[in-house]
PDB file of N, CA, C, O and CB in Angstrom:
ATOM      1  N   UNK A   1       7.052  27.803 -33.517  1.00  0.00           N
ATOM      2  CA  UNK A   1       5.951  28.191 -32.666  1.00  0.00           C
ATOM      3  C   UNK A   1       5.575  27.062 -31.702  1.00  0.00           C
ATOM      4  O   UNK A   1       5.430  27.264 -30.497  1.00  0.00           O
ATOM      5  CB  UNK A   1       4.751  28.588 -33.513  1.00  0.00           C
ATOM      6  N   UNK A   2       5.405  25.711 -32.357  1.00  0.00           N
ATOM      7  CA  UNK A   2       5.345  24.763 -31.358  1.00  0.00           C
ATOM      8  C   UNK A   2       6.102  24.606 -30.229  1.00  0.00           C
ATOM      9  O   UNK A   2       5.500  23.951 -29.379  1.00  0.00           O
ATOM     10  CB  UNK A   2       5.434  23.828 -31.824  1.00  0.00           C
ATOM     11  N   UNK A   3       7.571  25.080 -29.789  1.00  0.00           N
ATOM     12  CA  UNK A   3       8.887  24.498 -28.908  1.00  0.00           C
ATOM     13  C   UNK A   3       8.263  25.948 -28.332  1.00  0.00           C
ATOM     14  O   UNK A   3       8.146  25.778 -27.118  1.00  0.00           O
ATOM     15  CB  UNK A   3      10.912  24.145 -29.620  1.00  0.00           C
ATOM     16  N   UNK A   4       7.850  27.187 -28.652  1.00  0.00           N
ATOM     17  CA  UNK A   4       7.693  27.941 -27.594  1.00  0.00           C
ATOM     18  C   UNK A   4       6.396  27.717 -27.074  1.00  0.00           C
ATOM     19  O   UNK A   4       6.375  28.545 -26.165  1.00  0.00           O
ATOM     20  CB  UNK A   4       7.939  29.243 -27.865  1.00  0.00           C
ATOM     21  N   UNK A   5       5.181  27.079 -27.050  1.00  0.00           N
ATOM     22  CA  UNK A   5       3.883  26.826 -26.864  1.00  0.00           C
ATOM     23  C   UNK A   5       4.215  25.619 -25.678  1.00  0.00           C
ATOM     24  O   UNK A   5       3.462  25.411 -24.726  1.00  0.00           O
ATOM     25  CB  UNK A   5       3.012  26.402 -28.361  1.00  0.00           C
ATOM     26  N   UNK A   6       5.562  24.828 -25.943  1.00  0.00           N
ATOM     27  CA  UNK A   6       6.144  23.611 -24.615  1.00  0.00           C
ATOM     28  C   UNK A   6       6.698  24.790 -24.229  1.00  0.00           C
ATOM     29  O   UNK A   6       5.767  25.330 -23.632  1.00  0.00           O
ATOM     30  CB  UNK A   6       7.361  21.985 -24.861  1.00  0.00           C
ATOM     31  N   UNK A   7       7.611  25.519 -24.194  1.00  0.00           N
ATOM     32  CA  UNK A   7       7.894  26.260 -23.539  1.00  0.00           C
ATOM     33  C   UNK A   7       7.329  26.734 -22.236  1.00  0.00           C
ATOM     34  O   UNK A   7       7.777  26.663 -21.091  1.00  0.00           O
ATOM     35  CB  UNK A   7       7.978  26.855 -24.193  1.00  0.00           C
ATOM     36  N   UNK A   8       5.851  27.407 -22.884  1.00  0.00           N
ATOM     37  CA  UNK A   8       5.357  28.042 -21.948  1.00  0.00           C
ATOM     38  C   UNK A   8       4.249  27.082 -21.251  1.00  0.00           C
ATOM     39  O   UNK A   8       3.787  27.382 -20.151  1.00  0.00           O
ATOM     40  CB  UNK A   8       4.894  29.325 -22.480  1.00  0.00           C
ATOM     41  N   UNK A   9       3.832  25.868 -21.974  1.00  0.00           N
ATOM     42  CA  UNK A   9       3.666  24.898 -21.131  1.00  0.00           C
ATOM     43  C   UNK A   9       4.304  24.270 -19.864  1.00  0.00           C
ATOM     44  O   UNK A   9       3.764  24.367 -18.763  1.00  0.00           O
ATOM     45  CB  UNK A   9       3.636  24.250 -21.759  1.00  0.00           C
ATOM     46  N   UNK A  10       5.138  23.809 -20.009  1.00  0.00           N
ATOM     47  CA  UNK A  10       6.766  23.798 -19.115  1.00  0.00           C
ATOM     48  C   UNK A  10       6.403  24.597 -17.784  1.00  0.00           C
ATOM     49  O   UNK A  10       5.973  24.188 -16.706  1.00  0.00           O
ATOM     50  CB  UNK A  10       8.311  24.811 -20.082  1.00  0.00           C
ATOM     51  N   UNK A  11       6.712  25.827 -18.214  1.00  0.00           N
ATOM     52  CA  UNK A  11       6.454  26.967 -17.534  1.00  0.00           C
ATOM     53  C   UNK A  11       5.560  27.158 -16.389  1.00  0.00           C
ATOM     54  O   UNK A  11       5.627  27.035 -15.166  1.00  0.00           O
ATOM     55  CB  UNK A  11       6.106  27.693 -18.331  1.00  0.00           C
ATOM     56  N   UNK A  12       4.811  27.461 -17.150  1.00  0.00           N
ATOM     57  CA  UNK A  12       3.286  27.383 -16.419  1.00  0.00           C
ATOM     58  C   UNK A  12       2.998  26.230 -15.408  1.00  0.00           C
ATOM     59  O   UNK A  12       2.287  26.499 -14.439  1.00  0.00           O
ATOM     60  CB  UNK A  12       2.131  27.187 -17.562  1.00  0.00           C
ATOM     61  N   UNK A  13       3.699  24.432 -15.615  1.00  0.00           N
ATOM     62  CA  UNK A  13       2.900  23.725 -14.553  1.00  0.00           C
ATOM     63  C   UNK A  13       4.311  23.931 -13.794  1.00  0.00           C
ATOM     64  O   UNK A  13       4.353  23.173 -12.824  1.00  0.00           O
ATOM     65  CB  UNK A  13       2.125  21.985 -14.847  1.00  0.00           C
ATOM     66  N   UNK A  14       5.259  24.565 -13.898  1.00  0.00           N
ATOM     67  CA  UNK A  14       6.507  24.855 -12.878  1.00  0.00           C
ATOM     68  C   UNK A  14       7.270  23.900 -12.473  1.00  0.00           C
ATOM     69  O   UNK A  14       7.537  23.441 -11.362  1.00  0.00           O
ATOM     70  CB  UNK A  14       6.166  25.377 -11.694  1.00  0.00           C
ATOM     71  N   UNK A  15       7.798  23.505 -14.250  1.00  0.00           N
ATOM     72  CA  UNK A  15       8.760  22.346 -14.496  1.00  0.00           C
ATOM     73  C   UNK A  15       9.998  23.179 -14.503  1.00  0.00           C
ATOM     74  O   UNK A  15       9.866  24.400 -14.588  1.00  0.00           O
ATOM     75  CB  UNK A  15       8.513  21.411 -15.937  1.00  0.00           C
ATOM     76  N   UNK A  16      11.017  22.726 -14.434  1.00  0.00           N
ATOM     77  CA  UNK A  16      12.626  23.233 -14.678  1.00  0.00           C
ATOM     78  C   UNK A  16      12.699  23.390 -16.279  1.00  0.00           C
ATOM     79  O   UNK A  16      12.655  22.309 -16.866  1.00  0.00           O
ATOM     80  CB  UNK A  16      13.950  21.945 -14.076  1.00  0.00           C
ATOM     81  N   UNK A  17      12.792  24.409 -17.011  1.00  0.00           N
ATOM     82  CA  UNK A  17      12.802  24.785 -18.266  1.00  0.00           C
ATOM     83  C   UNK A  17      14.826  25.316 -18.014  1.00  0.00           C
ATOM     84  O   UNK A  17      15.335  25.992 -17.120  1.00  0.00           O
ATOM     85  CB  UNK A  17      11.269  26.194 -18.676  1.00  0.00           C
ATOM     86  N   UNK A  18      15.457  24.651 -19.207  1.00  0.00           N
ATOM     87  CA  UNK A  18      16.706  25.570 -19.521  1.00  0.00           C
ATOM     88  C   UNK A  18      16.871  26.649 -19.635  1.00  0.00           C
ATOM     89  O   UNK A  18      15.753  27.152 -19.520  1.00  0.00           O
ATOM     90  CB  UNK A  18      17.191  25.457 -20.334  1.00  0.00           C
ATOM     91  N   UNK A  19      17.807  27.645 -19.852  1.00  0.00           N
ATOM     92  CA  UNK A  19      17.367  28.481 -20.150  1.00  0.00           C
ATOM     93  C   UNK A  19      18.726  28.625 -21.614  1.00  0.00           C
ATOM     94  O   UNK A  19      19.946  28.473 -21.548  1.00  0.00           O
ATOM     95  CB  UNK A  19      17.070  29.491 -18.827  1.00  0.00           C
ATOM     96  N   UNK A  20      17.918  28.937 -22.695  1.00  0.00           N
ATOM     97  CA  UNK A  20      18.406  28.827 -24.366  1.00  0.00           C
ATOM     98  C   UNK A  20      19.262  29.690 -24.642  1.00  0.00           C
ATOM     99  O   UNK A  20      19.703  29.642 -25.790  1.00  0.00           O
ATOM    100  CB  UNK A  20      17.363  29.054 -25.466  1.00  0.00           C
ATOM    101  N   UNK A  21      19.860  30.891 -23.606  1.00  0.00           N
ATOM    102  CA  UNK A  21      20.785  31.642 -23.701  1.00  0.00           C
ATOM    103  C   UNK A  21      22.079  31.100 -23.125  1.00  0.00           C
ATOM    104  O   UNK A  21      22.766  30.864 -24.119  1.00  0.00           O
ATOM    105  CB  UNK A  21      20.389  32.743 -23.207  1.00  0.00           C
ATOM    106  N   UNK A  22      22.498  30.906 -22.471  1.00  0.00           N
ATOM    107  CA  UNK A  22      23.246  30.308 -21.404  1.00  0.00           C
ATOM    108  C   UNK A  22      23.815  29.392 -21.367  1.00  0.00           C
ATOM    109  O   UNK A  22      25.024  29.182 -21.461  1.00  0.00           O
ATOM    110  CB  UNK A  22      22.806  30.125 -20.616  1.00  0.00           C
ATOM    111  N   UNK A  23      22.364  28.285 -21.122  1.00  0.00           N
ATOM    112  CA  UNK A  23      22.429  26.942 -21.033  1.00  0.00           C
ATOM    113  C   UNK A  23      23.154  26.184 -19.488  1.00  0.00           C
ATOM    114  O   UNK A  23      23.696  25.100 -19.271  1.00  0.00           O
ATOM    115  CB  UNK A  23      23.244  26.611 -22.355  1.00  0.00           C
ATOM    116  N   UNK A  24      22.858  27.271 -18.710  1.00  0.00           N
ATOM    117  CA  UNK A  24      23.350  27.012 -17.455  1.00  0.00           C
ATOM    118  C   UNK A  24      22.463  27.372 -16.136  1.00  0.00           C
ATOM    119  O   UNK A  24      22.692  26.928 -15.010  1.00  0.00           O
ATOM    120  CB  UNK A  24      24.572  27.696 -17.425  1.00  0.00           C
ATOM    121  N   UNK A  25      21.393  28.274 -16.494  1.00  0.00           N
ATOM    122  CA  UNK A  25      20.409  28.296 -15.656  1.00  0.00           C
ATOM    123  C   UNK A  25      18.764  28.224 -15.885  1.00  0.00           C
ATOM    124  O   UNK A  25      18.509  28.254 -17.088  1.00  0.00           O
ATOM    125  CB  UNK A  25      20.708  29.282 -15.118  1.00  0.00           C
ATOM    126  N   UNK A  26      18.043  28.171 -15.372  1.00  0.00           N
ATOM    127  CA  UNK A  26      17.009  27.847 -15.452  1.00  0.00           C
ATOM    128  C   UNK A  26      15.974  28.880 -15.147  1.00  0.00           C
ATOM    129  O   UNK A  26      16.141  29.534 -14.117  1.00  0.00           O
ATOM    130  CB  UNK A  26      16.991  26.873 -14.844  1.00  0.00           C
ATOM    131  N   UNK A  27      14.873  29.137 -15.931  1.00  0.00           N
ATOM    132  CA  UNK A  27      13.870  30.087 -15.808  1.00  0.00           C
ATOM    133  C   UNK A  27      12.772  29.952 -14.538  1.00  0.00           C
ATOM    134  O   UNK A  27      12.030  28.988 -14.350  1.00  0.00           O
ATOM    135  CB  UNK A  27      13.182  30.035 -17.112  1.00  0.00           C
ATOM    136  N   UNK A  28      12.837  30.822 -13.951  1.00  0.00           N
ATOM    137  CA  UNK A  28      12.083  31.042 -12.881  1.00  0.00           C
ATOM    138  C   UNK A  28      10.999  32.448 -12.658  1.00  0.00           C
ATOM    139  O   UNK A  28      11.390  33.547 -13.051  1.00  0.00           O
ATOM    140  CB  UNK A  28      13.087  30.984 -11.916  1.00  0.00           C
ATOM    141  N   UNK A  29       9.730  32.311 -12.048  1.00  0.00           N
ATOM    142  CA  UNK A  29       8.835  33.061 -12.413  1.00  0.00           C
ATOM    143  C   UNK A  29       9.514  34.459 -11.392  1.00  0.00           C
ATOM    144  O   UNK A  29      10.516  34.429 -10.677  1.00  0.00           O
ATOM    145  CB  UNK A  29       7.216  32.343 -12.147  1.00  0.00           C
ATOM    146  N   UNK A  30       8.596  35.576 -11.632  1.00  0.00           N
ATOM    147  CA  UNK A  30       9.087  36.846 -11.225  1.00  0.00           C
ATOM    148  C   UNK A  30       7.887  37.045 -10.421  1.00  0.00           C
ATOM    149  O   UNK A  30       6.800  36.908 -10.982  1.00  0.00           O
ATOM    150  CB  UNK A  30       9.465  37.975 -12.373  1.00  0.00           C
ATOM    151  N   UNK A  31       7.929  37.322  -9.295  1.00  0.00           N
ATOM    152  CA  UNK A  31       7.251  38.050  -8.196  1.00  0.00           C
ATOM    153  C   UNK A  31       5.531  37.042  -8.128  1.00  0.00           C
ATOM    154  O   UNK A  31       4.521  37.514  -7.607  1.00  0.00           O
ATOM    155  CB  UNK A  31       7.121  40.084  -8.738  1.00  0.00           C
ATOM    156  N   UNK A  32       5.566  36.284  -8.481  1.00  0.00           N
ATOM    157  CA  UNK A  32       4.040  35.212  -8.082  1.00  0.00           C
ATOM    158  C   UNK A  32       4.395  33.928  -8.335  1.00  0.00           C
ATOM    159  O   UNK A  32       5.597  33.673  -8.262  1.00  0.00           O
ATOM    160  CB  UNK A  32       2.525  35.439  -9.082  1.00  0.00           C
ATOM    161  N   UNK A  33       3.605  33.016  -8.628  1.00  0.00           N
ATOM    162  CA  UNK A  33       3.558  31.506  -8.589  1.00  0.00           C
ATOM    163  C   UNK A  33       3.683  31.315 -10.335  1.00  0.00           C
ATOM    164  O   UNK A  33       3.157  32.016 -11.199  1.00  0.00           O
ATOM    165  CB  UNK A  33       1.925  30.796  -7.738  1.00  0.00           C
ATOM    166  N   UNK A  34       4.309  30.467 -10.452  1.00  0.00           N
ATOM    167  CA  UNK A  34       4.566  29.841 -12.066  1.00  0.00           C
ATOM    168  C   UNK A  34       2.985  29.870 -12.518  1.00  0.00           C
ATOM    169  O   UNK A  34       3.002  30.582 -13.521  1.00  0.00           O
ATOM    170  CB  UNK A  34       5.374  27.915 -12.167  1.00  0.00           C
ATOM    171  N   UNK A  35       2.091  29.599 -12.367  1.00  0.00           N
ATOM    172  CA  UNK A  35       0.839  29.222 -12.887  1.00  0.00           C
ATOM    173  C   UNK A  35       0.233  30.556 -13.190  1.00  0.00           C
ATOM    174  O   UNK A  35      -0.630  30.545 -14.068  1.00  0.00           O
ATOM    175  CB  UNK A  35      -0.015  28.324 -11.911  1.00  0.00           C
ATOM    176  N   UNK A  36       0.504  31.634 -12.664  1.00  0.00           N
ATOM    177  CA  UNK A  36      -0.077  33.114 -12.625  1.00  0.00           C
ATOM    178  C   UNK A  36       0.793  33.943 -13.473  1.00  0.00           C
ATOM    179  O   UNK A  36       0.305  34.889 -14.091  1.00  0.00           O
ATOM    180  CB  UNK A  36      -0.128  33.773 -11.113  1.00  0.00           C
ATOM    181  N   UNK A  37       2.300  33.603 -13.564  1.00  0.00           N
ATOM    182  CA  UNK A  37       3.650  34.257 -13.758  1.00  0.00           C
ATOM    183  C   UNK A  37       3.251  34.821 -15.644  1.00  0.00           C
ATOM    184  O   UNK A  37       2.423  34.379 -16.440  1.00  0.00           O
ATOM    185  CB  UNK A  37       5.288  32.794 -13.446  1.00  0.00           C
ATOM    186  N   UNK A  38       4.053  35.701 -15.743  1.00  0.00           N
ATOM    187  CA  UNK A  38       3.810  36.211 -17.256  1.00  0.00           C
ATOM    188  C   UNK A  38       5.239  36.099 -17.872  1.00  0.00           C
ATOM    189  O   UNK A  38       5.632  35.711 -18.972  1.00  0.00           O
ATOM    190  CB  UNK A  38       3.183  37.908 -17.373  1.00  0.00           C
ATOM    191  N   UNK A  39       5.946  36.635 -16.633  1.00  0.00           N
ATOM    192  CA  UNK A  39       7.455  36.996 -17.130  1.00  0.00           C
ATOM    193  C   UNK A  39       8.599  35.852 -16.311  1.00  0.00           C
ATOM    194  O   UNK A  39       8.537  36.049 -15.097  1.00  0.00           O
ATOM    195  CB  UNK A  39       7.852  38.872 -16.609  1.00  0.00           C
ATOM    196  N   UNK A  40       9.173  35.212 -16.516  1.00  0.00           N
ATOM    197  CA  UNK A  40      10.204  34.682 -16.491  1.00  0.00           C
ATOM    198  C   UNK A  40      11.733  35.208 -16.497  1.00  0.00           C
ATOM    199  O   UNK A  40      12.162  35.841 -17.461  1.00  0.00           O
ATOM    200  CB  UNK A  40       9.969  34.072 -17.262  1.00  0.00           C
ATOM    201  N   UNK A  41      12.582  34.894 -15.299  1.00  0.00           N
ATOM    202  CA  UNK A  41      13.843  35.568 -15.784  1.00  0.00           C
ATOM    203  C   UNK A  41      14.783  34.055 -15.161  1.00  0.00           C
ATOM    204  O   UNK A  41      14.395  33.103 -14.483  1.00  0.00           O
ATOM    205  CB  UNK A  41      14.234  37.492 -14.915  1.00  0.00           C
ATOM    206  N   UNK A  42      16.344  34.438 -15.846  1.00  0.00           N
ATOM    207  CA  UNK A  42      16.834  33.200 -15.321  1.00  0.00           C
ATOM    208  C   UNK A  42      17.927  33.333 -14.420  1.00  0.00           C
ATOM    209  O   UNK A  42      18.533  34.390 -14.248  1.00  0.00           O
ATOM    210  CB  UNK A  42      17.212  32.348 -16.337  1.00  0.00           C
ATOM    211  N   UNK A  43      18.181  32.253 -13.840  1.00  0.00           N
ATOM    212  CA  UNK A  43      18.681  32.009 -12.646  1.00  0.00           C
ATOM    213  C   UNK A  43      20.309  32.219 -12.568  1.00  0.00           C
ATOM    214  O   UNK A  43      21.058  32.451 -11.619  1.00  0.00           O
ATOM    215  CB  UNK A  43      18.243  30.647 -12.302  1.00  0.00           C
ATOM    216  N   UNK A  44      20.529  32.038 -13.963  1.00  0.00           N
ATOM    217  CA  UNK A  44      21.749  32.585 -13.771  1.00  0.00           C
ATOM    218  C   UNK A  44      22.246  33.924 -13.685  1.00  0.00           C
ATOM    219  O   UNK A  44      22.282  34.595 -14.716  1.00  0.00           O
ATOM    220  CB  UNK A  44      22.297  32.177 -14.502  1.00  0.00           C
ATOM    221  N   UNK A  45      22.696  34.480 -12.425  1.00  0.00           N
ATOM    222  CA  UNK A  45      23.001  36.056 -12.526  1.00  0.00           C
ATOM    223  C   UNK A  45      23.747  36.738 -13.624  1.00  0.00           C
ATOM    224  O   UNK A  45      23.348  37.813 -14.071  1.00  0.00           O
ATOM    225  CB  UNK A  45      23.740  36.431 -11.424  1.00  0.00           C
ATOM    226  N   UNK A  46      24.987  36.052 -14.143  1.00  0.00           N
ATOM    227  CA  UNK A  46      25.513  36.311 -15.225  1.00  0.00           C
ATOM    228  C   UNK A  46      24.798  36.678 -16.729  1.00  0.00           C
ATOM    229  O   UNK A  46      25.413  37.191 -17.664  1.00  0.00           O
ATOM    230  CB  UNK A  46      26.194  35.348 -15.246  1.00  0.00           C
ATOM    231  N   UNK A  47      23.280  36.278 -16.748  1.00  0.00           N
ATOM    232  CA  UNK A  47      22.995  35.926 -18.038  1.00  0.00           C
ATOM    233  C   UNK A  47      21.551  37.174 -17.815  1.00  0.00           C
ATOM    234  O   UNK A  47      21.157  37.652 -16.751  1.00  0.00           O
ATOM    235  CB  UNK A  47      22.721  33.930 -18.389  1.00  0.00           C
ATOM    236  N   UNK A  48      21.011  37.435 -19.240  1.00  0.00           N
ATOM    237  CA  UNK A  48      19.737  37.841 -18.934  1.00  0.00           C
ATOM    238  C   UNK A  48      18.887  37.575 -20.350  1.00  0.00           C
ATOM    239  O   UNK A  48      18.442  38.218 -21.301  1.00  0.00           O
ATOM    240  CB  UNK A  48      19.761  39.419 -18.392  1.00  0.00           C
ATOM    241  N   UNK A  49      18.955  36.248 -19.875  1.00  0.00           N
ATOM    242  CA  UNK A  49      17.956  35.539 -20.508  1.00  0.00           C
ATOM    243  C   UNK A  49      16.372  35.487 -19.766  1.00  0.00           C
ATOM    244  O   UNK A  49      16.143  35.332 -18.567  1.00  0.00           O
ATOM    245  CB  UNK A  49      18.571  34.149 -20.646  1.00  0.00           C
ATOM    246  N   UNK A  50      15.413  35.660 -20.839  1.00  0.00           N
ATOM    247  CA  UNK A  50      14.110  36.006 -20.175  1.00  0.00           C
ATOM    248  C   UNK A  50      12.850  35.444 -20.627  1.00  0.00           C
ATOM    249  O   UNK A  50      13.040  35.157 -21.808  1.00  0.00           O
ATOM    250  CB  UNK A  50      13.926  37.337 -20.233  1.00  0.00           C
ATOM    251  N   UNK A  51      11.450  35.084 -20.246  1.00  0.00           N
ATOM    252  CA  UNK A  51      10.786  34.661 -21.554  1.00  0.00           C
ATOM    253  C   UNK A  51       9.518  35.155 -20.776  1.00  0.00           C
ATOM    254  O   UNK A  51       9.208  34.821 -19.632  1.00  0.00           O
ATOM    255  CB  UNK A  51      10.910  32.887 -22.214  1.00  0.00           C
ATOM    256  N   UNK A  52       8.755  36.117 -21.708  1.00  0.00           N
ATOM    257  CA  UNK A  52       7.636  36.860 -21.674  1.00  0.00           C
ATOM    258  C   UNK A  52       6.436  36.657 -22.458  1.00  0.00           C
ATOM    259  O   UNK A  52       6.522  36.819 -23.675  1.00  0.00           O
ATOM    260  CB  UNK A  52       7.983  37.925 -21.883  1.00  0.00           C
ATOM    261  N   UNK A  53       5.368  36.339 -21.956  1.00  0.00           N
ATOM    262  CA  UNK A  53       3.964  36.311 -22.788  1.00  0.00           C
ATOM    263  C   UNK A  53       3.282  36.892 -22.226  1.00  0.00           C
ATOM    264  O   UNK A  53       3.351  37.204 -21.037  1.00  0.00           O
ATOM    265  CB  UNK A  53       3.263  35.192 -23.078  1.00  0.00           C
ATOM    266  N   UNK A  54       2.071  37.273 -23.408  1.00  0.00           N
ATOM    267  CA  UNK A  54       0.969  38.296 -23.273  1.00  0.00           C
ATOM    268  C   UNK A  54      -0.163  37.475 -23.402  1.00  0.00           C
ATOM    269  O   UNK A  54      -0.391  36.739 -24.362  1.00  0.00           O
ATOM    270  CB  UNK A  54       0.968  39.492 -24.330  1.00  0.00           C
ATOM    271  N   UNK A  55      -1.067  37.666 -22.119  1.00  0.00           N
ATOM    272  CA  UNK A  55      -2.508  36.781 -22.208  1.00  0.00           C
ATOM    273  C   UNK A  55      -3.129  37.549 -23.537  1.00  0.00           C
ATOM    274  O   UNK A  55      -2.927  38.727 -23.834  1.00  0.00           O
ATOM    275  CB  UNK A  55      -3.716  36.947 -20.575  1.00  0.00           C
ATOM    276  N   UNK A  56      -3.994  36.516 -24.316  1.00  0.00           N
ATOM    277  CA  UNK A  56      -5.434  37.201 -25.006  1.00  0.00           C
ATOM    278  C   UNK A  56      -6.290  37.387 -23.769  1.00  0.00           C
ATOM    279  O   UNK A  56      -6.451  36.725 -22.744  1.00  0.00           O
ATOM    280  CB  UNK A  56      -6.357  36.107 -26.252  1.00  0.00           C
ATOM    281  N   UNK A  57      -6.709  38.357 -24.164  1.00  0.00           N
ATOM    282  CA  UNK A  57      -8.108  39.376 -23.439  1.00  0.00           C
ATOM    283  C   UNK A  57      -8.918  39.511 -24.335  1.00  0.00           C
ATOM    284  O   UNK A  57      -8.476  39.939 -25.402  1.00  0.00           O
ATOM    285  CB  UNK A  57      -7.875  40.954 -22.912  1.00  0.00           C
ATOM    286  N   UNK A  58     -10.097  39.261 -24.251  1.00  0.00           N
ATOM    287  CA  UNK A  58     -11.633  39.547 -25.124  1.00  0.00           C
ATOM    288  C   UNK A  58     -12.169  40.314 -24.473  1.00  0.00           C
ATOM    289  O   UNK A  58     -12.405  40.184 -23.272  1.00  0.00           O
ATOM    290  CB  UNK A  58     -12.715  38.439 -25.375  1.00  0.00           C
ATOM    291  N   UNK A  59     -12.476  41.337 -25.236  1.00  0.00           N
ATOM    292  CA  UNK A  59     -13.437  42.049 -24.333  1.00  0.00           C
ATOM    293  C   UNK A  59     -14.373  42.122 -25.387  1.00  0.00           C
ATOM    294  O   UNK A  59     -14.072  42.237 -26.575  1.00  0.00           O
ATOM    295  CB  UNK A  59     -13.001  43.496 -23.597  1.00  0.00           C
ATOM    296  N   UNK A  60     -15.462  42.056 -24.946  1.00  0.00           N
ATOM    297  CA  UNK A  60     -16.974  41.950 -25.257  1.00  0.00           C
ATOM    298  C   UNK A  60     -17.640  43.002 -25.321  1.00  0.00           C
ATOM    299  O   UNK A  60     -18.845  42.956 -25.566  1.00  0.00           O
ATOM    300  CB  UNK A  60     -17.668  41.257 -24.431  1.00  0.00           C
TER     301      UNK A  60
END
């Protein structure tokens, strides 16, 4: 749980993350800015390696 929590740390300030399938391309955000991004896909066309999180929402 910790290596995916850097993971999505990584991620989020829109560092070059590997990508753990492959090992030849690198995860890049999908349709907005790394800091907003939810879904991740990677750069290598060959591969479809991906990495997805779900915000907590509170609702009150």
């Amino acid at each position: 749980m910790a290596e995916e929590n850097d993971i999505l740390t990584k991620l989020k300030k829109g560092e070059k993350v590997e990508c753990p399938v492959c090992h030849n391309g690198y995860y890049v955000p999908v349709n907005t800015t790394a800091d907003k991004a939810h879904y991740f896909v990677c750069t290598n066309k060959e591969c479809n390696g991906h990495y997805r999180w779900e915000p907590i929402i509170d609702i009150e």
